[in-house]
C-alpha positions as CSV (number, residue, x, y, z in Angstrom):
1,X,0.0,0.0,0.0
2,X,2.8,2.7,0.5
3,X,3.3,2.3,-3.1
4,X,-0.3,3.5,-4.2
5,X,0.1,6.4,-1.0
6,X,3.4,7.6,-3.2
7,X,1.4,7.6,-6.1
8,X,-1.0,9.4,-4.7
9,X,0.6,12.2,-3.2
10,X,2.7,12.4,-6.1
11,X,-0.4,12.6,-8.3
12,X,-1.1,15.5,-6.1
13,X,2.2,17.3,-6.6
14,X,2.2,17.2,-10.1
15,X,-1.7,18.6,-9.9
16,X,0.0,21.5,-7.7
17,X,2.2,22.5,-10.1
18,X,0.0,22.5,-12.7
19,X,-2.2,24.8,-10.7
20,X,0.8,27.0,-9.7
21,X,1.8,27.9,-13.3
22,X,-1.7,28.6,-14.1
23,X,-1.4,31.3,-11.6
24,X,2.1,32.4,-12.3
25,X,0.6,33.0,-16.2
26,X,-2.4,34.9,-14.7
27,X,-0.3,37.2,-12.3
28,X,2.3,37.7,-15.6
29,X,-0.8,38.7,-17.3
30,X,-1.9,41.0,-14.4
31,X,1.7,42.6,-14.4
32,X,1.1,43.5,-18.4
33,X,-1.9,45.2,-17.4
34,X,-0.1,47.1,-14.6
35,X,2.1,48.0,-16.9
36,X,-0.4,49.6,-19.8
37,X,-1.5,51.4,-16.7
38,X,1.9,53.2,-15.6
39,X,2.9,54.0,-19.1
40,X,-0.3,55.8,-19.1
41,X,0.3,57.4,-15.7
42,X,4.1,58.2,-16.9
43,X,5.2,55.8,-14.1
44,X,8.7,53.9,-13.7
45,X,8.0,50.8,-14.6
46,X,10.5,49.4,-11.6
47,X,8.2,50.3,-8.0
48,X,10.9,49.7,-5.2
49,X,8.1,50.6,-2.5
50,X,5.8,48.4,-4.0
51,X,8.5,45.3,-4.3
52,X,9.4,45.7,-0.7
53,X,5.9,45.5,0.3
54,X,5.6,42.2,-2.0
55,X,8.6,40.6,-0.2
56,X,7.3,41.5,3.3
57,X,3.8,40.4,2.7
58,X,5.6,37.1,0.9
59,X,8.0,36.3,4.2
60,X,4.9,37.1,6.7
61,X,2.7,34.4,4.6
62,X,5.7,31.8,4.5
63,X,6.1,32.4,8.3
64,X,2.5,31.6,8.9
65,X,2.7,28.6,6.8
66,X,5.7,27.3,8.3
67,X,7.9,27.6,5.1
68,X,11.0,29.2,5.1
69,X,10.7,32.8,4.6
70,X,13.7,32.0,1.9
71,X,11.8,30.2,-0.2
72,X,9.1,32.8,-0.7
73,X,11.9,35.3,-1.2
74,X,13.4,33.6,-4.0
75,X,10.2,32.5,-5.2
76,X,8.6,35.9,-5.3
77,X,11.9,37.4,-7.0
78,X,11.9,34.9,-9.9
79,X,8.1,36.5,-10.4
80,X,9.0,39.8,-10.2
81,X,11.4,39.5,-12.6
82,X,9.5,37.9,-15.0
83,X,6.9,40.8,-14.6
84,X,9.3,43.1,-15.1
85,X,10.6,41.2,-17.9
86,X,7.2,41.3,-19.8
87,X,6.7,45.3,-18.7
88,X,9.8,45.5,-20.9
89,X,8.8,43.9,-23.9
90,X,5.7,45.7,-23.8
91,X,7.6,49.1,-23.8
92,X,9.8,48.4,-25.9
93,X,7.4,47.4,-28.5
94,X,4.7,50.5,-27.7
95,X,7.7,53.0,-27.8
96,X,8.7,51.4,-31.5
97,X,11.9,54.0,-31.1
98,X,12.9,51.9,-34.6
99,X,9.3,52.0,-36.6
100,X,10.0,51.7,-40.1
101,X,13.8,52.2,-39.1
102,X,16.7,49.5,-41.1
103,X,19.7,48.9,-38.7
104,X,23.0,47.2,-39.7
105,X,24.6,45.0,-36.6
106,X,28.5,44.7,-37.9
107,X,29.4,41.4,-36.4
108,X,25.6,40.7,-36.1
109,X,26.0,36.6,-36.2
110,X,28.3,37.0,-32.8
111,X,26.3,36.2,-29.5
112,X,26.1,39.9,-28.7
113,X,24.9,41.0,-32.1
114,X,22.3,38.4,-32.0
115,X,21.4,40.0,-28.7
116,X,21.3,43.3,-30.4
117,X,19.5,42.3,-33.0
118,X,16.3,40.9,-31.0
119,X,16.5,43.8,-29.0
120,X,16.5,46.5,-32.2
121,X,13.5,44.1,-33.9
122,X,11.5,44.2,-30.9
123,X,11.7,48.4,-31.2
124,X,10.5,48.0,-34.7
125,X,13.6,47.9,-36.8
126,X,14.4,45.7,-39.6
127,X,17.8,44.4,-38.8
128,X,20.6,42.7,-40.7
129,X,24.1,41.1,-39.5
130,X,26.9,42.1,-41.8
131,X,29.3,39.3,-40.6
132,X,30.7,36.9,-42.7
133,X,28.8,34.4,-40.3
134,X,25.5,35.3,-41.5
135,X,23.5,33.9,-43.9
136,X,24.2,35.3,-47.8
137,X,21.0,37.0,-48.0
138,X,21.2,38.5,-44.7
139,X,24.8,40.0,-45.3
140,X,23.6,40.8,-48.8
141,X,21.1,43.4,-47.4
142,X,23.0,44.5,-44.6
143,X,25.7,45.2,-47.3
144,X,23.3,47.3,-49.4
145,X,21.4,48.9,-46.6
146,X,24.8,49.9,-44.4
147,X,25.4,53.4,-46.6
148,X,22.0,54.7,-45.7
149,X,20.5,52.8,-42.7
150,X,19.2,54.7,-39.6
151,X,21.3,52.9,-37.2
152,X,24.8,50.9,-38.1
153,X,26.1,48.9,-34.5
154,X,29.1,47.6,-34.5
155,X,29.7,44.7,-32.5
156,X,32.8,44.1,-33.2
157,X,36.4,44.3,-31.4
158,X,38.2,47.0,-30.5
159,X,40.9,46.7,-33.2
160,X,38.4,46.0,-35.7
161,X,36.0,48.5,-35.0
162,X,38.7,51.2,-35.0
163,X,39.9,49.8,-38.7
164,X,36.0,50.3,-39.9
165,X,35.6,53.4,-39.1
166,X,38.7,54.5,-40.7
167,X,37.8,52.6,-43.7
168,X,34.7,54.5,-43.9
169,X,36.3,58.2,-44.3
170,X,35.9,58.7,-47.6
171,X,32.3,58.3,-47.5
172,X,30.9,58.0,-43.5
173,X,27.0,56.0,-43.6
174,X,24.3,58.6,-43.1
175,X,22.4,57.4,-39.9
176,X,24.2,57.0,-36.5
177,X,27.1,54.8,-36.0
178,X,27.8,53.4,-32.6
179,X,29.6,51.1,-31.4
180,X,29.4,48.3,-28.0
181,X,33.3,47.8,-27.3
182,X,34.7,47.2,-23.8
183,X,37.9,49.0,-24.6
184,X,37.6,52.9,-25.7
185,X,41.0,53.6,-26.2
186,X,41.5,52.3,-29.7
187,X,38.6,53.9,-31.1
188,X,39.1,57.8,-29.7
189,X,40.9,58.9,-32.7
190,X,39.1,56.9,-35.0
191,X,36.2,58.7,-33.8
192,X,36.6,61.7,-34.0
193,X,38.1,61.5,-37.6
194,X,34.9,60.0,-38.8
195,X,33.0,62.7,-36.7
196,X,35.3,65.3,-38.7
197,X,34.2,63.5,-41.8
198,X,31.0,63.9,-41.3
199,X,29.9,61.0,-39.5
200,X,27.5,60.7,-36.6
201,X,29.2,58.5,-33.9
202,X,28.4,57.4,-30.5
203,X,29.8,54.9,-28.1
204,X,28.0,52.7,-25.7
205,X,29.1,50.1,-23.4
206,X,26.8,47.4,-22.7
207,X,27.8,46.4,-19.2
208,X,26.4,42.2,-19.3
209,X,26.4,39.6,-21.7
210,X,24.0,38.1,-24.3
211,X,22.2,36.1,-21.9
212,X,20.7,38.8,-20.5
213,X,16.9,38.5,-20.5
214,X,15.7,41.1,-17.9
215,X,17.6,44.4,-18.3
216,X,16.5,45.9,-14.6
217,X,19.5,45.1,-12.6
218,X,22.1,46.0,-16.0
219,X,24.4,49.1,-16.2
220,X,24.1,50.7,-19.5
221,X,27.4,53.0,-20.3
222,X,26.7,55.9,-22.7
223,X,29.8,57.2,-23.4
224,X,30.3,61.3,-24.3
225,X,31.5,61.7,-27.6
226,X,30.7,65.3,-28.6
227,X,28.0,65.0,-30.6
228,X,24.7,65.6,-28.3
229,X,22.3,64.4,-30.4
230,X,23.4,61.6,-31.9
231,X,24.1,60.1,-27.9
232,X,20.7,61.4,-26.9
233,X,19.1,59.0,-30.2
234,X,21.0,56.1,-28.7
235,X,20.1,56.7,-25.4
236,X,16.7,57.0,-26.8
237,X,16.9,52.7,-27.5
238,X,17.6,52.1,-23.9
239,X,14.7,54.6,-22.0
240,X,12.2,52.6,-22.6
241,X,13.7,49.4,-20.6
242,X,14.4,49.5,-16.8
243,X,18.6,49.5,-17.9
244,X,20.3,51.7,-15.8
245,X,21.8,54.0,-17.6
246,X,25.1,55.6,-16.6
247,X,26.8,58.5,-18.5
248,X,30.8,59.0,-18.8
249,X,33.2,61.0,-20.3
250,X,34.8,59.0,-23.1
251,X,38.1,59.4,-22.0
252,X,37.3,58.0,-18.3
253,X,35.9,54.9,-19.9
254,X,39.2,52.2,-19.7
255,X,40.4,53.8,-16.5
256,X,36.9,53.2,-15.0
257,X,36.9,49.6,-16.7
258,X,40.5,48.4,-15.6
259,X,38.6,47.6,-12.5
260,X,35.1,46.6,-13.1
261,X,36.4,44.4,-16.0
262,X,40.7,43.7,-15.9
263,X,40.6,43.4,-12.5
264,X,37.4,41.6,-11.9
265,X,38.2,39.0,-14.6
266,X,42.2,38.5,-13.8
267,X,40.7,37.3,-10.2
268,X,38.5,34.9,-11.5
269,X,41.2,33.7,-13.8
270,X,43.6,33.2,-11.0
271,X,41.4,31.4,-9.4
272,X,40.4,29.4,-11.5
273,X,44.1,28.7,-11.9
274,X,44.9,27.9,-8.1
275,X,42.3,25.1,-8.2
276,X,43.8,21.8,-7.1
277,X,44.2,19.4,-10.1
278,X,41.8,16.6,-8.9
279,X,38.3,17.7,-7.2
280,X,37.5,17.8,-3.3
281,X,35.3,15.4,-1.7
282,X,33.5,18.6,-0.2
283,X,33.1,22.3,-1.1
284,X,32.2,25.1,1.1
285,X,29.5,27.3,0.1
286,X,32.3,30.5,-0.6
287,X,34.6,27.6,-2.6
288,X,31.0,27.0,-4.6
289,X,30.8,30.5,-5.4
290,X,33.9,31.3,-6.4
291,X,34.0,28.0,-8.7
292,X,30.7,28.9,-10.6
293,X,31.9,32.7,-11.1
294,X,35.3,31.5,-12.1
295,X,34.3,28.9,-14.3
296,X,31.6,31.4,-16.2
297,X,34.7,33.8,-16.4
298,X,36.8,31.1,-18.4
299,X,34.6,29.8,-20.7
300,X,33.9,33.2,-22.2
301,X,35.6,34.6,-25.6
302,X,39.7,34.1,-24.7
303,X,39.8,36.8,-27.7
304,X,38.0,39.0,-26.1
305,X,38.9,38.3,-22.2
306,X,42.6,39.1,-23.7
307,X,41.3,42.4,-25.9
308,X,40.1,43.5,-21.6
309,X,43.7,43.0,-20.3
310,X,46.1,44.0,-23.3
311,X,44.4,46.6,-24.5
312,X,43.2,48.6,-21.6
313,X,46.1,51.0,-21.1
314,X,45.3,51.1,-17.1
315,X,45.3,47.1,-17.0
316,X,48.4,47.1,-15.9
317,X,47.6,49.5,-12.6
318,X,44.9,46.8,-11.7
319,X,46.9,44.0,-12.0
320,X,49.4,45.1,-10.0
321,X,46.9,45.7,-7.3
322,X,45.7,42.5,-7.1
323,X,49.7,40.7,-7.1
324,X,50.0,43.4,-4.1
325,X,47.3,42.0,-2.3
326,X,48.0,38.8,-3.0
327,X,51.6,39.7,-1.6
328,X,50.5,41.2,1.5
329,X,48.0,38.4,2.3
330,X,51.4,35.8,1.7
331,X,53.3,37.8,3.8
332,X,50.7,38.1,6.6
333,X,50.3,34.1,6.9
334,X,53.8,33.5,6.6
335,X,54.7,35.5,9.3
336,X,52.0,34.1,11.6
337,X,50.9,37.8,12.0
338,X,47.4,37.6,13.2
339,X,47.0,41.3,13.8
340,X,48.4,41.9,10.2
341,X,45.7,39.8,8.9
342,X,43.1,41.4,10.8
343,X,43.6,44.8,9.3
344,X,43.7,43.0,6.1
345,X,40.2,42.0,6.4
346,X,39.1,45.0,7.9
347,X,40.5,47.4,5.3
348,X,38.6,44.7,2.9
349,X,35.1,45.4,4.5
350,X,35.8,49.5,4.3
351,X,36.5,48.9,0.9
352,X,33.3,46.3,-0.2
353,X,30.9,48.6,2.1
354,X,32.3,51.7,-0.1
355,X,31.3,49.6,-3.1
356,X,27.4,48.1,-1.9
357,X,26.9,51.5,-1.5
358,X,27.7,53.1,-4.5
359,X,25.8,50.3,-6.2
């Protein structure tokens, strides 16, 4: 008989969850309407107040159900972000920024051109990759279209970005060119020649990766070139999504990036690279954590990972920062100096508090 009681209950559980997505759709669909509504009341679409009162009415009912107030907290999050997610969409569609608009992603069959290019079709635009990945037809139109499109992206590297726009002097495209790199320093001069030949240039910096669904907790970087308008019309694709959008100073980008990107990545590198040859029979939860960021870190473009560390003229400052703190923590523990260490770890929360902060 315990097998027909396991069937049972079971039976039961897979009833549940049947009944629990049916309400997940309805409150996604209930979130769309929220939306409609705060794009008619010229509302954020992101309600922090609002959220907070969701996660404290969502621990109170866990509590009273005896279910760990963490569950309902990660539960509640993975539904708010799917509302969000669908708010999105629906802006981004009802703003139609690119209505009867062609745009040209250079480099378009890449991961992050593919990104770009759902993210331009769902604003309206008709969108080719000119990339010697894409189909014929495809980089056939992109080809024709690139001399007069609205919008030309290039999501390409550094190097080769910098070679394209120097290519196109002698006769600049007509809409705005802009390009995603991670490095800036290549492409300053290159630029502002193409600016000076008539071109329309801006420079953004896409701060995640093109897995990125939900844009609401993603740093946009719209870099200053000079040229108002043409920034404003790019900043224009981006308003209608909950990004966050953060302006700069072309100039400050690299220096800015030596440590959100160099620095970040040559730690999980070097990790990565300290890991014992065969595997652990257990793992600690900050040992898990590290693994799974470090292993994300090293599976990604080795082209472009090394593009971040060579071509970033204030790498090198980074780096060195982190050998010197390697350094000192080496010379701490092999002096046995438990007071050394100490202010080691408290100069690290100063410095981690500074930055939860700021973010």
């Amino acid at each position: 008989m315990p097998d027909q009681t396991l069937e049972l209950l079971r039976d039961r559980i897979r009833q549940l969850d049947l009944e629990l997505l049916a309400r997940v759709a309805e409150r996604v669909r209930l979130a769309r309407e929220v939306g409609e509504i705060k794009r008619q009341l010229k509302r954020s679409t992101i309600d922090y107040a609002q959220e907070r009162e969701v996660f404290e009415r969502a621990r109170a009912g866990a509590r009273e159900r005896g279910l760990d107030p963490a569950v309902a907290e990660d539960l509640f999050a993975t539904l708010i972000r799917a509302s969000v997610a669908v708010q999105d969409e629906d802006s981004l569609r009802i703003a139609a920024v690119g209505a009867g608009k062609r745009a040209v992603i250079v480099g378009g069959a890449g991961r992050m051109g593919r990104w770009l290019g759902r993210f331009l079709s769902a604003q309206g635009y008709t969108t080719g990759a000119l990339d010697p990945a894409a189909e014929s037809s495809e980089r056939e139109w992109a080809r024709g279209a690139l001399p007069d499109a609205d919008l030309v992206v290039c999501s390409t590297p550094p190097g080769a970005t910098a070679a394209l726009y120097l290519e196109w002097l002698s006769s600049p495209p007509r809409g705005v060119v802009v390009d995603i790199a991670s490095i800036k320093t290549l492409l300053i001069e290159p630029i502002r020649a193409l600016q000076q030949a008539g071109g329309r240039v801006a420079s953004i910096h896409p701060m995640f990766g093109p897995s990125t669904v939900l844009l609401r907790d993603a740093d946009v970087v719209i870099c200053d070139t000079g040229d108002a308008e043409t920034t404003a019309a790019v900043e224009k694709l981006f308003t209608p999504t909950t990004a966050h959008i953060v302006r700069m100073p072309l100039a400050d980008h690299d220096r800015i990036m030596a440590d959100l990107l160099s620095l970040a990545h040559a730690t999980a590198i070097a990790f990565a690279l300290s890991l014992p040859e065969t595997d652990h029979p257990v793992r600690s939860t900050t040992f898990q954590a590290l693994a799974t960021l470090a292993a994300a870190v090293v599976r990604e473009s080795p082209d472009v990972y090394y593009e971040i560390q060579a071509m970033n003229p204030h790498s090198a400052t980074a780096l060195e920062r982190l050998r010197g703190a390697i350094d000192r923590i080496v010379e701490s523990v092999t002096a046995q100096d438990a007071a050394g260490f100490t202010a080691l770890l408290e100069e690290g929360q100063r410095r981690t508090v500074r930055e939860a902060k700021s973010s």
